[in-house]
Backbone as a chain_set.jsonl record, in Angstrom:
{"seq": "XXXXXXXXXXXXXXXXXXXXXXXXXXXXXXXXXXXXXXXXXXXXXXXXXXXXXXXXXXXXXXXXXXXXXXXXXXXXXXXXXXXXXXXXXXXXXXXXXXXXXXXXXXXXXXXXXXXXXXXXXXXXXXXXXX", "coords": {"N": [[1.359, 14.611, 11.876], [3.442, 15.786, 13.193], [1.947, 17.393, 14.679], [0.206, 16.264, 15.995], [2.258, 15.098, 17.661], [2.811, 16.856, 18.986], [0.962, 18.073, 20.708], [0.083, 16.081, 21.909], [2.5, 16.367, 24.237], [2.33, 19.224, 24.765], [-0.486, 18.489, 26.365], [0.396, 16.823, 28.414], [1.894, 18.029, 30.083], [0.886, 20.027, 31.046], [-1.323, 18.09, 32.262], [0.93, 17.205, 33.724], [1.263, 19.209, 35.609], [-0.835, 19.611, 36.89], [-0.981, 17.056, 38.011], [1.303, 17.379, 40.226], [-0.724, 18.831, 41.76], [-2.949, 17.204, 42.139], [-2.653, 14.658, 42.051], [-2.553, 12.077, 39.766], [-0.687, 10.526, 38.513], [-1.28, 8.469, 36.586], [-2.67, 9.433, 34.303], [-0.984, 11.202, 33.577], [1.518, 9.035, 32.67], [0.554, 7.869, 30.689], [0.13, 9.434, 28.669], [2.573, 9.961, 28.375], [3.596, 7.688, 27.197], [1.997, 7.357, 24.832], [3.436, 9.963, 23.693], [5.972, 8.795, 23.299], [5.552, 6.892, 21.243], [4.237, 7.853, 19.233], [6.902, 10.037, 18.689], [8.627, 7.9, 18.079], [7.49, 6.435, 15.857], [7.509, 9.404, 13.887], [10.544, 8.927, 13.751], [11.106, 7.083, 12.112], [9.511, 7.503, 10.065], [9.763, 7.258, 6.782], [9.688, 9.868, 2.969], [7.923, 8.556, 1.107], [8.918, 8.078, -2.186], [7.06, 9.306, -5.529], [6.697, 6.537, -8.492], [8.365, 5.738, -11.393], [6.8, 6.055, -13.239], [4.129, 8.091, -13.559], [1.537, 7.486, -13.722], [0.915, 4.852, -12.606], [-0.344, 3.512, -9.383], [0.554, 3.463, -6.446], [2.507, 3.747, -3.125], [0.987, 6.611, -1.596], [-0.088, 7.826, -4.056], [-2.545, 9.555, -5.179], [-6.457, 8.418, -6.124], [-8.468, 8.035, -8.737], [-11.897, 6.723, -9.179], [-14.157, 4.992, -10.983], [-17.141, 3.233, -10.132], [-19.543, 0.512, -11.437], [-21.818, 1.823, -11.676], [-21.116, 4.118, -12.651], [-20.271, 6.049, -10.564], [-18.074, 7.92, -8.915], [-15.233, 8.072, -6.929], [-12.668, 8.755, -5.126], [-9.052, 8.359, -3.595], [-6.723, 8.593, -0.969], [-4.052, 6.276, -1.236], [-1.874, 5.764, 1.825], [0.277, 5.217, 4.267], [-0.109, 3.365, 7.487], [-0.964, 4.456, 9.759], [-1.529, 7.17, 8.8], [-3.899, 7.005, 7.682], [-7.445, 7.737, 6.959], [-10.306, 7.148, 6.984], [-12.951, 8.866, 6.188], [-11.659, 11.19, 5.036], [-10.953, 10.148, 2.931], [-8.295, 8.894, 2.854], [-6.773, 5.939, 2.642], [-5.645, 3.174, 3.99], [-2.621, 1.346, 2.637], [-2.747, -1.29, 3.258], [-5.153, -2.562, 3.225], [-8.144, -3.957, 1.334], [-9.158, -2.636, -0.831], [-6.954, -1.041, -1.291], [-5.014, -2.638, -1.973], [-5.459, -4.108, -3.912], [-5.649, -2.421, -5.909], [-2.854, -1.311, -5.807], [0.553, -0.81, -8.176], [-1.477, -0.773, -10.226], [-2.333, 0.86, -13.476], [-3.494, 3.699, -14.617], [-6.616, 3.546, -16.574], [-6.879, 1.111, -16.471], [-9.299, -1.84, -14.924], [-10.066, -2.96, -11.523], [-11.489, -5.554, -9.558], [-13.01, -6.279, -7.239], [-13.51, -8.038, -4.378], [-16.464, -8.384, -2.846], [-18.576, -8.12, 0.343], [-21.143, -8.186, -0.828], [-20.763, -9.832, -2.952], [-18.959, -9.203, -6.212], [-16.836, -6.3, -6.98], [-16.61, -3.924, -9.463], [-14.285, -2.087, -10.509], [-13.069, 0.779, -12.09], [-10.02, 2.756, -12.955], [-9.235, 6.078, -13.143], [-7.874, 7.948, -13.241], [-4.616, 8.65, -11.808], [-2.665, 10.657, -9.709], [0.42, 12.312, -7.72], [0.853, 14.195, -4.658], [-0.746, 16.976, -3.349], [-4.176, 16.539, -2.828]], "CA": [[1.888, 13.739, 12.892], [4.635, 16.649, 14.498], [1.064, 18.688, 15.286], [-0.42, 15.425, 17.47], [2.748, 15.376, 19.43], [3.155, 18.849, 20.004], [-0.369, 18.605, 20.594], [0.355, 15.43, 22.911], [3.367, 16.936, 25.117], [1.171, 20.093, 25.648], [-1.196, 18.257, 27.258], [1.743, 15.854, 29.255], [2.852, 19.182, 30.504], [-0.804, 20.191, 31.407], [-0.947, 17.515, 33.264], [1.98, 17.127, 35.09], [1.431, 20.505, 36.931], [-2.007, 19.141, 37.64], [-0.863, 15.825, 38.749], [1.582, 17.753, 40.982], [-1.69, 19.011, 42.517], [-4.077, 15.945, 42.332], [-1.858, 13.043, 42.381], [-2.722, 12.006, 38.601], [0.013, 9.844, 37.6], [-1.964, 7.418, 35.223], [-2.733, 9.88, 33.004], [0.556, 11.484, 32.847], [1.872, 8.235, 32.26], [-0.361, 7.586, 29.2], [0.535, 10.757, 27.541], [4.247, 10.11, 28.217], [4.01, 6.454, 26.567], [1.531, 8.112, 23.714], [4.313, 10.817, 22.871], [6.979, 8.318, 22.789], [4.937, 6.108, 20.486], [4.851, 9.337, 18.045], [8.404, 9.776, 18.242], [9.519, 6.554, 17.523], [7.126, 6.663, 14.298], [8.216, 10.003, 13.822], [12.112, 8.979, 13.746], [11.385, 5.742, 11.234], [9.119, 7.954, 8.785], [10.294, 8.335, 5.201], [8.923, 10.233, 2.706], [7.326, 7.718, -0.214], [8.621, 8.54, -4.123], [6.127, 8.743, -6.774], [7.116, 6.122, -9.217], [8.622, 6.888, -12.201], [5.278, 6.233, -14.204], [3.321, 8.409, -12.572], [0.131, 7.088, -13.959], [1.142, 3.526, -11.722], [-0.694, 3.516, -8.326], [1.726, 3.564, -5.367], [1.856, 3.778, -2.097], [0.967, 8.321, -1.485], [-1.209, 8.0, -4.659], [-4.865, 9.755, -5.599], [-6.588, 7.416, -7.02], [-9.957, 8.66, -9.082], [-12.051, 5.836, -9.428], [-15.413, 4.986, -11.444], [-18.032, 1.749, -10.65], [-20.137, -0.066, -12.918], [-22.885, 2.896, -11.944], [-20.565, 5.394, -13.393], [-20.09, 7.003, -9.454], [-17.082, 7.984, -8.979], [-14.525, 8.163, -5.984], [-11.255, 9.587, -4.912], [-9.023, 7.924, -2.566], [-5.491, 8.682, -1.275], [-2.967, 5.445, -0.689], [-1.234, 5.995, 2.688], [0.766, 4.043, 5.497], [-1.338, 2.751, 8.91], [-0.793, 5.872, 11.05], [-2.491, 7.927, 8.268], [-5.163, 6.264, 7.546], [-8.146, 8.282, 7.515], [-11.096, 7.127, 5.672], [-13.53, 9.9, 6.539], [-10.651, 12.185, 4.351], [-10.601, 9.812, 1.679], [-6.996, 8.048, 2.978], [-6.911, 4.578, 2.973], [-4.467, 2.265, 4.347], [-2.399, 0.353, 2.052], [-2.53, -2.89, 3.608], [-6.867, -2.915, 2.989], [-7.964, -4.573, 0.238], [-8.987, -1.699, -1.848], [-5.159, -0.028, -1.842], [-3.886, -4.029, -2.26], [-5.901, -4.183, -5.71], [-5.053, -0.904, -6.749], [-1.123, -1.086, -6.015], [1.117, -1.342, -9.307], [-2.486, -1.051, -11.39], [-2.275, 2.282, -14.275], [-4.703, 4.77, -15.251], [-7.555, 2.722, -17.169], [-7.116, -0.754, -15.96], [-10.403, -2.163, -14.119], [-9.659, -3.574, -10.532], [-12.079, -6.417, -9.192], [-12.92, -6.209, -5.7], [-14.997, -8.439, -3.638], [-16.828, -7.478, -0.931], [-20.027, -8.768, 1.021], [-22.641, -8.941, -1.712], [-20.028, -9.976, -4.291], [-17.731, -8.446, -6.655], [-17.272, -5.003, -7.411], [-15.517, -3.49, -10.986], [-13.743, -0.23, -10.481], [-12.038, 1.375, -13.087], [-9.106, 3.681, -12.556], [-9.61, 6.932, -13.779], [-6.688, 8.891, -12.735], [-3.61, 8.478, -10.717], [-1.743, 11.562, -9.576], [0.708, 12.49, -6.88], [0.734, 14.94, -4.33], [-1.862, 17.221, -2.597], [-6.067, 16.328, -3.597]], "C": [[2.676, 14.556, 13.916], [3.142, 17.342, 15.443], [0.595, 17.373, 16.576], [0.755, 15.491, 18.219], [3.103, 16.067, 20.264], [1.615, 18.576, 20.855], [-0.397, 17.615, 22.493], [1.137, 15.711, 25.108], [3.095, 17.952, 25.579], [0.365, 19.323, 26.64], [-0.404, 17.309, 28.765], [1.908, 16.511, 30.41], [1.621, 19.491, 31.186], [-1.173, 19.469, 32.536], [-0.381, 17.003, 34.564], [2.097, 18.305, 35.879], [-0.103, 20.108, 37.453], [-1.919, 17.38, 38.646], [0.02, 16.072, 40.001], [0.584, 18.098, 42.356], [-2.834, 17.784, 43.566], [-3.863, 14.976, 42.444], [-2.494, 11.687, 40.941], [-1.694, 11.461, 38.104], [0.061, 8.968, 36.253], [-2.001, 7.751, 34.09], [-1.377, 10.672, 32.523], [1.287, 10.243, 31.567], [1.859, 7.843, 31.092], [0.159, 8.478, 28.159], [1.923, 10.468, 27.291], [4.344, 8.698, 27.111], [3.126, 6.94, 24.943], [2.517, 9.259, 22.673], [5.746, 9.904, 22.676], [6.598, 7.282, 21.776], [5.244, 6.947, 18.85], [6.048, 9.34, 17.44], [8.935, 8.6, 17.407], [8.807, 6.611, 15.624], [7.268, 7.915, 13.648], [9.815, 9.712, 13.301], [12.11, 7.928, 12.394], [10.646, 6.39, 9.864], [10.194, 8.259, 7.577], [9.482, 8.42, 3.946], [8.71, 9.251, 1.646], [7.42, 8.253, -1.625], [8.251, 7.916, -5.088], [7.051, 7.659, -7.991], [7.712, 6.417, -10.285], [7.697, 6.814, -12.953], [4.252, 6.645, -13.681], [1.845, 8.53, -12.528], [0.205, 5.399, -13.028], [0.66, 4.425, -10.246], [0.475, 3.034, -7.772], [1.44, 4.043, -4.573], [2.145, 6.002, -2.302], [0.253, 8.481, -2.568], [-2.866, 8.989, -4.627], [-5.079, 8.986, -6.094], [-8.081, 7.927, -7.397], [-10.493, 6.74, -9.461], [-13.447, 5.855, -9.82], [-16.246, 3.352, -11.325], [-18.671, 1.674, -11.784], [-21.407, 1.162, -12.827], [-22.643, 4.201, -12.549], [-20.534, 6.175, -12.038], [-18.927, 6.852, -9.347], [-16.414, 8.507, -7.615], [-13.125, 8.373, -5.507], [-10.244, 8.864, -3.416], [-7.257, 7.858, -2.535], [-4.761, 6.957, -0.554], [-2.319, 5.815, 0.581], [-0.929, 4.692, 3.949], [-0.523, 4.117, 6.728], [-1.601, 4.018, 9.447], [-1.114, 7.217, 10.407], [-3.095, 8.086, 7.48], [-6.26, 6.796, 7.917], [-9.599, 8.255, 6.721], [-12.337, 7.828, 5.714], [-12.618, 10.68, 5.53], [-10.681, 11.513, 3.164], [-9.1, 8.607, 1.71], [-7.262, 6.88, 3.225], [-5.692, 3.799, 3.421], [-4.239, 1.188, 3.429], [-2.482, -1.185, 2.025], [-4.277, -3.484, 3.292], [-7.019, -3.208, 1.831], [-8.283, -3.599, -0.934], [-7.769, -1.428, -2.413], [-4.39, -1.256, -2.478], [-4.274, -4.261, -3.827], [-5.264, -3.26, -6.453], [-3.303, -0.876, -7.125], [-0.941, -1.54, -7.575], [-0.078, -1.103, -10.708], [-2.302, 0.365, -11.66], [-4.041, 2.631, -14.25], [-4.992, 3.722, -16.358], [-8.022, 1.255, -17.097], [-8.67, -0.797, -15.052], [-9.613, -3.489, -13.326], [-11.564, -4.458, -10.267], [-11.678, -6.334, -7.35], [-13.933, -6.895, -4.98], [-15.241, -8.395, -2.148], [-18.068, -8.324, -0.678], [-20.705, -9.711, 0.249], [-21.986, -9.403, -2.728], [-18.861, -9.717, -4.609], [-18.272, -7.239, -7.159], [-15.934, -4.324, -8.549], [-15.273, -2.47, -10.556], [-12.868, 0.087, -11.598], [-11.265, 2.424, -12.839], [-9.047, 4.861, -13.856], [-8.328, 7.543, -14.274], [-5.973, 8.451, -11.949], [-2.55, 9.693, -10.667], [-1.224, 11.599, -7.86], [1.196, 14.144, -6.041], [-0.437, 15.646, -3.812], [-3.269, 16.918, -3.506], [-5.734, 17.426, -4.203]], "O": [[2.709, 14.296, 15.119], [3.228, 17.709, 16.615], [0.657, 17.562, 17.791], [0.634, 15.876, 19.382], [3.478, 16.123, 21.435], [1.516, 19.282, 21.859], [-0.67, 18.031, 23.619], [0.764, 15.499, 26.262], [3.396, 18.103, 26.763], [0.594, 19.567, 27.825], [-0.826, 17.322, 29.922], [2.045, 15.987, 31.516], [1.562, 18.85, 32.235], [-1.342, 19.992, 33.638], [-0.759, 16.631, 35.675], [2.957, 18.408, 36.753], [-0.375, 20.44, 38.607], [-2.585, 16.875, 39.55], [-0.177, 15.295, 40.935], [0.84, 17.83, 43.53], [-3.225, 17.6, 44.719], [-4.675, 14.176, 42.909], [-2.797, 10.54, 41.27], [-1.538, 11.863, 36.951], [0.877, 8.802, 35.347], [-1.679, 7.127, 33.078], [-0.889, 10.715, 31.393], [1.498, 10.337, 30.358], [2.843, 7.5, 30.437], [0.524, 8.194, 27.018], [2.447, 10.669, 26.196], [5.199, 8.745, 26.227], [3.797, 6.806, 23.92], [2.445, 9.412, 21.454], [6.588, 10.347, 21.896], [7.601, 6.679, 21.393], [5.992, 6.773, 17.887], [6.385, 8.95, 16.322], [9.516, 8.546, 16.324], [9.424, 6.764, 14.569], [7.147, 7.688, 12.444], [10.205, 10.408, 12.365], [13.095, 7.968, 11.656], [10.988, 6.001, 8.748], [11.076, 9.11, 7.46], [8.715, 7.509, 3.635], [9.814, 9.109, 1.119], [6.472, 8.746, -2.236], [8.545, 6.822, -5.569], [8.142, 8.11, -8.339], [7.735, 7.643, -10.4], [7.674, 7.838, -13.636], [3.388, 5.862, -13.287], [1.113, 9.21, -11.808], [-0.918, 4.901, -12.955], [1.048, 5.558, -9.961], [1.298, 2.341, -8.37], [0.449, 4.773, -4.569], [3.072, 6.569, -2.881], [-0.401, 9.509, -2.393], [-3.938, 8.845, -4.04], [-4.174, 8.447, -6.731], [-8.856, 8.213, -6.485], [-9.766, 5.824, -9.842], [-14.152, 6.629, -9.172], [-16.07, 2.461, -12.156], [-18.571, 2.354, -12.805], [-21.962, 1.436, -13.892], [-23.438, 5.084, -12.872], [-20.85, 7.332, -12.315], [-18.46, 5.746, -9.616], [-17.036, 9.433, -7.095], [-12.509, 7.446, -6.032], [-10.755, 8.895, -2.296], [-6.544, 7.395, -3.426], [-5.057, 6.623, 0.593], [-1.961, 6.926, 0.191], [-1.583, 3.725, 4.337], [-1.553, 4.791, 6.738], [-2.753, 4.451, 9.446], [-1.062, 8.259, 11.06], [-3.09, 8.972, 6.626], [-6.52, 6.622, 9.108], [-9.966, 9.164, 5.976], [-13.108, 7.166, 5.02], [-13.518, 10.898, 4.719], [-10.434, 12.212, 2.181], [-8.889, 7.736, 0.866], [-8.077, 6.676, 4.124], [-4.645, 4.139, 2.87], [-5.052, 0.287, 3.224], [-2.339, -2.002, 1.115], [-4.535, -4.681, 3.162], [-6.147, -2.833, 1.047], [-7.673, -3.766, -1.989], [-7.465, -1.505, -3.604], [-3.443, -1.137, -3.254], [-3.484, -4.538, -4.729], [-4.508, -3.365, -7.419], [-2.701, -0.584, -8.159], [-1.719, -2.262, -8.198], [0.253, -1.206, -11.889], [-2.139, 1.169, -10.742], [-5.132, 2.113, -14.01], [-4.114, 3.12, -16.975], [-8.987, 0.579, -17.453], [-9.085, 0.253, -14.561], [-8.978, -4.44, -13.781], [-12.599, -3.981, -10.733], [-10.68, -6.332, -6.629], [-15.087, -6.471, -4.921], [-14.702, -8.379, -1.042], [-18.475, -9.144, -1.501], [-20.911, -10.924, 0.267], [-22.714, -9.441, -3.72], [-17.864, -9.819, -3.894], [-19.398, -6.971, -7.579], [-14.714, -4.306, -8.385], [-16.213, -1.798, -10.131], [-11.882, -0.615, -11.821], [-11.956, 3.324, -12.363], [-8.884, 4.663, -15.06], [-7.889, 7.6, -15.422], [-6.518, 7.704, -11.136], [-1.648, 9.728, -11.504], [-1.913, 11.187, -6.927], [1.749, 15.055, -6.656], [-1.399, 14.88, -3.772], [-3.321, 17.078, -4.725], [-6.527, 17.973, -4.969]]}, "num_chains": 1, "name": "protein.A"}
């Protein structure tokens, strides 16, 4: 999150000597309301501690998980803003992470989706990096 708004205010900066040139305020603008967006979630972050049963899903979780085909899937718990489900992160508030919360290592979660319902069984729950 510090690397997008470094990443942000570089380009701000980038900008604003080009908007000096070209008359580009819009996009300044954007960047400036984009890096104060950051900040603010920036300033309100705190860090999430593992439970004390650290086989209980919670929010910053891994979660290993096995269907009824025996395939198996990996998926970290995390707040909105890093949420990345391409990586595996899911956002707590989706109904996967909402089943899962509070559920241990071996319980089977029920999840329904489209064509149905779907059994998952919880394999593993550890915290900290994949």
């Amino acid at each position: 999150m510090r690397q997008r708004l470094l990443d942000f205010q570089e380009q701000r900066r980038a900008l604003g000597n080009k908007a000096e040139n070209s008359n580009n305020p819009a996009a300044v603008k954007r960047l400036e309301l984009e890096c104060q967006k950051l900040q603010l979630i920036l300033e309100s972050a705190a860090i999430a501690e593992p439970p004390s049963d650290p086989e209980t899903v919670a929010l910053g979780a891994w979660v290993r998980l096995r269907d009824e085909d025996g395939e198996e899937e990996t998926y970290q718990i995390v707040g909105a803003e890093e949420a990345d489900p391409d990586e595996g992160r899911i956002n707590a508030a989706s109904p996967l992470a909402r089943a899962l919360l509070n559920r241990r290592t071996g319980e089977k979660v029920r999840l329904k989706i489209p064509a149905g319902q779907r059994e998952l069984t919880i394999i593993s729950v550890h915290y900290g990096n994949s």
